[in-house]
C-alpha positions as CSV (number, residue, x, y, z in Angstrom):
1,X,67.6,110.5,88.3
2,X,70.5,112.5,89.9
3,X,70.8,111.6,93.8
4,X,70.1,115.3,94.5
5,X,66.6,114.9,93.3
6,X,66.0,111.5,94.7
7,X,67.0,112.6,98.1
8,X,64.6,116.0,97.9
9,X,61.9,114.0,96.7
10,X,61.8,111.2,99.9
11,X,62.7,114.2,101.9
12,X,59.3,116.1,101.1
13,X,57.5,113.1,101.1
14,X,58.2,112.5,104.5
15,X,57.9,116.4,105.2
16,X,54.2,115.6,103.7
17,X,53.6,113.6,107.1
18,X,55.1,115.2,110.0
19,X,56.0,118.7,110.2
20,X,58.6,117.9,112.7
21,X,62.0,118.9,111.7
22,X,64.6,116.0,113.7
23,X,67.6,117.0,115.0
24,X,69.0,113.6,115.6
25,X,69.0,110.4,113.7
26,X,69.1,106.4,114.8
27,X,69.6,103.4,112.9
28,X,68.5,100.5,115.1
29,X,70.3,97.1,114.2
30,X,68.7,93.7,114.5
31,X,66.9,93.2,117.3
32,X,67.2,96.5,118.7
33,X,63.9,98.3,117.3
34,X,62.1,98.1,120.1
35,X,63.5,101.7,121.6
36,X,61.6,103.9,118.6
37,X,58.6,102.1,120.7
38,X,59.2,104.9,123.1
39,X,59.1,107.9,120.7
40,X,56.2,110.6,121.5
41,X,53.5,112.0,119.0
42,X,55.1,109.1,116.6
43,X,54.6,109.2,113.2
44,X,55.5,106.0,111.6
45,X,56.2,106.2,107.5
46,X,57.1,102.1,106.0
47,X,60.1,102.1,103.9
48,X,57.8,100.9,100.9
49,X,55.8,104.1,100.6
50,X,59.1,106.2,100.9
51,X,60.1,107.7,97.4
52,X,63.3,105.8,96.2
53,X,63.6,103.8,99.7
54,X,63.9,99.7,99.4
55,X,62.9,97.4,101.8
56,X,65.0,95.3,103.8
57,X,64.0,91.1,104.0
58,X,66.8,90.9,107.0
59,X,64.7,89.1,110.2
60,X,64.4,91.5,112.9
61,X,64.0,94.6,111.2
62,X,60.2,96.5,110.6
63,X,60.9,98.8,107.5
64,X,60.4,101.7,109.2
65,X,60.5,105.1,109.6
66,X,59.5,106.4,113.1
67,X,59.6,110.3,113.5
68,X,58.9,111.5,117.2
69,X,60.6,113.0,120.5
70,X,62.6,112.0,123.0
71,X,63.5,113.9,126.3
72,X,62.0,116.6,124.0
73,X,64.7,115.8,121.2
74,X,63.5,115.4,118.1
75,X,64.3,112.1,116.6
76,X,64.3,110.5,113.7
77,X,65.1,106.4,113.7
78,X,65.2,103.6,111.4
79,X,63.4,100.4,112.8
80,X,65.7,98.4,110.4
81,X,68.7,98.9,108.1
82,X,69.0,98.0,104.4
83,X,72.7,95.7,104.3
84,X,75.0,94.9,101.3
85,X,74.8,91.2,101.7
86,X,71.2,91.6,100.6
87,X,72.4,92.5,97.5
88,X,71.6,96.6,97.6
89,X,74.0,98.7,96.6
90,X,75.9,100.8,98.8
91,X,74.3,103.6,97.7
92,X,70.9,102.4,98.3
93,X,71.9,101.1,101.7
94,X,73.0,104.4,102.5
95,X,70.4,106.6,100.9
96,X,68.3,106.8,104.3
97,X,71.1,108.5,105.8
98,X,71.4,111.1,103.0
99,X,67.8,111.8,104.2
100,X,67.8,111.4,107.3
101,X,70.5,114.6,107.4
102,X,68.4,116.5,104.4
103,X,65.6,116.0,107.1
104,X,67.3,118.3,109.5
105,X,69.1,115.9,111.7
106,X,72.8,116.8,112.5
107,X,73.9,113.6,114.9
108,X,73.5,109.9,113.8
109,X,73.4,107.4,116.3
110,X,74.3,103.9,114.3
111,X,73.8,100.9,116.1
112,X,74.1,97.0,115.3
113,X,74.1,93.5,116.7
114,X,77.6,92.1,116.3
115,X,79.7,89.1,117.2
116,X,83.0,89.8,119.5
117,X,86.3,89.1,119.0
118,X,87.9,90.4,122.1
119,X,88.1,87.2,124.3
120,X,87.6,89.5,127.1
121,X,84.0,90.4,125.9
122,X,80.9,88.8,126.8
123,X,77.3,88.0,124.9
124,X,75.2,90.5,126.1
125,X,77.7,93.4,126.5
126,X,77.6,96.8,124.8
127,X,80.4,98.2,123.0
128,X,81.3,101.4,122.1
129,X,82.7,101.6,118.9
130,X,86.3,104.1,118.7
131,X,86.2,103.2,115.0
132,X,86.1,100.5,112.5
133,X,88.4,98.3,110.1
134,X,86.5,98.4,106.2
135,X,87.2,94.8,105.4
136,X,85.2,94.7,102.3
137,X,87.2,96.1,99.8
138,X,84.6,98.8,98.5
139,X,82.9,102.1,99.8
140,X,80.2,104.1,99.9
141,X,81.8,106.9,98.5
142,X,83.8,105.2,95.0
143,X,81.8,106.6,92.0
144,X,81.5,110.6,91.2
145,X,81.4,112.6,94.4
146,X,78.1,115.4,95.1
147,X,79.8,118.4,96.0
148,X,76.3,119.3,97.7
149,X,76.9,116.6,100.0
150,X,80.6,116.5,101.3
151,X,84.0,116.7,99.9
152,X,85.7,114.1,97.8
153,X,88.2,113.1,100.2
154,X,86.4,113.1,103.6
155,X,89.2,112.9,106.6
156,X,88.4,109.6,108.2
157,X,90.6,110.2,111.7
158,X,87.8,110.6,114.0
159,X,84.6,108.5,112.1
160,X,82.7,108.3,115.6
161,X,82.8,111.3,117.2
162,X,85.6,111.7,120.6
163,X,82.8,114.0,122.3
164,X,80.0,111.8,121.9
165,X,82.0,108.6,123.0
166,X,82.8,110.5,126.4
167,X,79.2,111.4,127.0
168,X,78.4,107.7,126.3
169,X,80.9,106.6,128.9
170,X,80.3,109.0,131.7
171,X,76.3,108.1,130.9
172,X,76.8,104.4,131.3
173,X,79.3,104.5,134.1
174,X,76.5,106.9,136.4
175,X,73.9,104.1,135.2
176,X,76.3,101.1,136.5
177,X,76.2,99.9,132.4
178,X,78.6,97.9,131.6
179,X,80.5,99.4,128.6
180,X,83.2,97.8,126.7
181,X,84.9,99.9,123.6
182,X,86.4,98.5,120.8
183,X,86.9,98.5,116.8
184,X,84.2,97.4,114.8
185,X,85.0,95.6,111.6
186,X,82.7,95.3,108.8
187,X,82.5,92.0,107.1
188,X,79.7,91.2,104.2
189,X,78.3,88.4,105.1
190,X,75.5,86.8,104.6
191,X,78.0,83.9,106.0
192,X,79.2,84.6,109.2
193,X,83.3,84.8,109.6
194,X,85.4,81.2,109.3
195,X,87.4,80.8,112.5
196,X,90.7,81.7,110.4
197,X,89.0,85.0,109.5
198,X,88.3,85.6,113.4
199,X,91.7,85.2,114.3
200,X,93.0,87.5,111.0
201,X,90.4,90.3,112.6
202,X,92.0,89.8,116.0
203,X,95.5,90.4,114.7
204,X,94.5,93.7,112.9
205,X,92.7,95.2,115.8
206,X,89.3,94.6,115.4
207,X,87.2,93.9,118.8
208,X,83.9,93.0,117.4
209,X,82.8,91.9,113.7
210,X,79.4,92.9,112.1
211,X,77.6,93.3,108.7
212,X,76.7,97.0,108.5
213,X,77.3,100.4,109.8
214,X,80.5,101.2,108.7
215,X,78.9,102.4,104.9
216,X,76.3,104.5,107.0
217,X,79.0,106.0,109.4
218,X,80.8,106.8,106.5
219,X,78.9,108.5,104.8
220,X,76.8,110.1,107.4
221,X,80.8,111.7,108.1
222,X,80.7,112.5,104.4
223,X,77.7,114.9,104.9
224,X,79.4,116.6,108.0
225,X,77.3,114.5,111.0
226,X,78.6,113.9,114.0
227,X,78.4,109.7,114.8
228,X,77.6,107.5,117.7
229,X,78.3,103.8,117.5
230,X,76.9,101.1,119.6
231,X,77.4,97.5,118.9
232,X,75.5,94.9,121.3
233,X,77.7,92.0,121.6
234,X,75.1,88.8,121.0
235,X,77.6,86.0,120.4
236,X,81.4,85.3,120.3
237,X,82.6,85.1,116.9
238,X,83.6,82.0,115.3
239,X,85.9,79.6,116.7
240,X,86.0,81.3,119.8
241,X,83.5,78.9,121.3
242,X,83.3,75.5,119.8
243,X,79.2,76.2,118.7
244,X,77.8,77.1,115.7
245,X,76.5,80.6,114.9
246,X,73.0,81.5,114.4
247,X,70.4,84.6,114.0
248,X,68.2,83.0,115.7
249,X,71.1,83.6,119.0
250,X,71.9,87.1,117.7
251,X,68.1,87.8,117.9
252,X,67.5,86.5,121.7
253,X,70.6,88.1,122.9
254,X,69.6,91.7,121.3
255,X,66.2,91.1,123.0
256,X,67.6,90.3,126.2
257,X,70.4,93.6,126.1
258,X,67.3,95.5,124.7
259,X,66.6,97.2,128.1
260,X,69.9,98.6,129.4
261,X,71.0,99.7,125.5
262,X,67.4,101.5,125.5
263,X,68.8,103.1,129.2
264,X,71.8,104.3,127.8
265,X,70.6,105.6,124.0
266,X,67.4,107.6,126.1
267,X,69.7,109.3,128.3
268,X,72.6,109.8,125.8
269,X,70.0,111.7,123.6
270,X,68.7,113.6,127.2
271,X,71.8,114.9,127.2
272,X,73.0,115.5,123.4
């Protein structure tokens, strides 16, 4: 089935249940799904009912769909992201954005638990991602391009948007946040990064090292949205400390971050 269809077909499926049109979008990383908990007049659609939706097995994520407001915004937020190491492809991991924007939502607010590089970071700190380094070797976007959806050569210069970033800032330096930005690398996983592969990230520029977002950034740019990146920092990356990495850590940290990330993405969207 062409992905027109397939995209037009989840779309009025979830039209079926709300007749809320969103204006903004959020992907909520692992641990972090506790913030569509605080959407109004929710309705709450599981991935599994959706029409050509999978399901993710990733721990911390619920599979679904929450539609509500926000500050009176109208959002739309995934309580859990499909990822590539599960073995989806990228289009399927990315097929909730198409929706998501065929819903009616023009911003996209991506988030993700991540481990940091920079030695100046800290477990529990949020950063702000100024854009990312595609260490995977494939994209969203390789195969025949829909001209419905976006261009074939998307400009990549600005991937997470300059305006949003500064509203971000100015929102989480009023609110005493602390804030770090930095470039977000993608890596596949499931493993988590060697120490040698740390210290290769450090020397390209990368700040913080994760297993999603970048495909969903991409082509949520692809389809003309403007994109917000948060990363919450729940562990230095490997090597850095002599400790072994686990999700259980990522997890607890997310939870414990949970309440000043929900601050700053409640008042970011006040203020979108």
């Amino acid at each position: 089935m062409h992905q027109t269809q397939q995209i037009k077909e989840a779309r009025e499926f979830i039209q079926s249940k709300t007749d809320m049109t969103p204006e903004i979008g959020i992907i909520l990383g692992s641990g972090l799904g506790g913030l569509a908990d605080e959407l109004e007049d929710a309705v709450v659609v599981p991935y599994e009912e959706i029409p050509h939706f999978t399901k993710s097995a990733a721990v911390g994520h619920a599979n679904q769909l929450v539609i509500g407001t926000l500050h009176g915004k109208r959002i739309v937020a995934m309580k859990g992201r499909y990822h590539y190491y599960e073995g989806y492809s990228l289009d399927e991991v990315t097929f909730p954005v198409r929706v998501i924007q065929a819903l009616g939502a023009d911003k996209l607010i991506v988030t993700n638990a991540s481990g940091a590089v920079n030695k100046d970071f800290n477990p529990g700190d949020l950063m702000l991602i100024t854009d990312h380094i595609n260490l995977v070797g494939t994209n969203p976007l390789i195969g025949p391009n829909n001209d419905d959806l976006g261009t074939r050569f998307p400009d990549s210069s600005q991937i997470y948007n300059r305006e949003l970033r500064d509203l971000a800032k100015n929102i989480a330096k009023e609110n005493q946040i602390n804030l770090q930005e930095g470039v977000y690398t993608w890596w596949s996983g499931p493993a988590y990064e060697t120490p040698a592969e740390i210290r290769m990230i450090r020397v390209l520029g990368g700040d913080a090292a994760g297993m999603s977002t970048v495909p969903e950034a991409l082509v949520a740019v692809h389809g003309g949205m403007k994109v917000l990146g948060i990363s919450c920092l729940t562990n230095m990356a490997s090597g850095i400390l002599d400790q072994p990495l686990s999700h259980d850590e990522v997890i607890e940290v997310a939870a414990q971050s949970r309440s000043k990330f929900v601050k700053l993405v409640k008042e970011v969207i006040h203020q979108m």
